[in-house]
N, C-alpha and C positions, 0 to 999 in steps of 0.2 A: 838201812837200805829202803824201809818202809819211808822214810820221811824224806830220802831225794826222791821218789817215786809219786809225793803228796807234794813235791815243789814242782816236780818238773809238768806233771798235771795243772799246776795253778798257774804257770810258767806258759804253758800253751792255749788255757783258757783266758788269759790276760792276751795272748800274742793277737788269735784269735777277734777278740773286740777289738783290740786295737786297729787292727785289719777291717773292721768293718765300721768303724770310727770312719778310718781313714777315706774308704768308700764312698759312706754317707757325705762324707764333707765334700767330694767329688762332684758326686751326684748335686749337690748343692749348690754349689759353685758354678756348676753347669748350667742347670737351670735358674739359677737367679737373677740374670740378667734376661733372661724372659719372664721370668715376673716381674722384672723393675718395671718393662718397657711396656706388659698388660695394665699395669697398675697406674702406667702414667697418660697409657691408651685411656682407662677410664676417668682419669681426672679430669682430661681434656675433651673429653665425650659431652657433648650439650644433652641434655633430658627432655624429651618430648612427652608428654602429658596431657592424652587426648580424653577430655572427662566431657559425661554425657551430662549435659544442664538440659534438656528440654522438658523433663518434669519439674525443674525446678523455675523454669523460665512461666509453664505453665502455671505453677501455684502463685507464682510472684501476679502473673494478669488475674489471675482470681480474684485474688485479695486487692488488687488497682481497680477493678470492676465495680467489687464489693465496696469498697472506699469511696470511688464517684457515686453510686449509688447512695450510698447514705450520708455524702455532702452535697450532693446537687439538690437544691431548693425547687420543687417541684411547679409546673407550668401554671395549675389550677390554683397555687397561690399569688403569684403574680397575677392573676385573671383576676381575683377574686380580690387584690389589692388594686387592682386598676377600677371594678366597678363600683370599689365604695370610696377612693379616691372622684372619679366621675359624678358620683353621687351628691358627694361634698361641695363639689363645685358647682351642682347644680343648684344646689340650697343656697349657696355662698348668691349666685348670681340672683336666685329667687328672692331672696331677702334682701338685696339691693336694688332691685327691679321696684319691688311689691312697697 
């Protein structure tokens, strides 16, 4: 008697999940076509990507600043090539002169 009593127990705890097997797959089934149709919402979704560059815009003009600064050939060198070019020319002219 003890071991129909440990079947019929395993018998009902088997019927049991099954029952909620069955549920779950319902439940499933129900909802998975609104997951399909989120999921394809998302594929289809473009991304917008609003990133803040103005301290990087700013660091970039720093360093272009920095750069013509220390390739710009400075005015008092051309002045200073132009008076000993002049120079030159005056001796050039003196010496064909004299």
């Amino acid at each position: 008697m003890r071991k129909n009593l440990s079947q019929q127990k395993l018998l009902d705890v088997l019927t049991e999940e099954i029952e909620v097997l069955r549920r779950t797959s319902q439940n499933i089934k129900e909802v998975a076509p609104e997951i399909a149709r989120q999921l394809e919402e998302l594929k289809n979704t473009k991304l917008k990507a609003d990133l803040d560059t103005d301290r990087l815009e700013q660091l970039l003009k720093d360093h272009e600043q920095a750069l013509q600064k220390k390739a710009v050939i400075p005015r008092w060198f051309f002045v200073l090539i132009g008076v000993v070019i002049a120079f030159l020319m005056l001796e050039v002219v003196w010496l064909l002169v004299v």
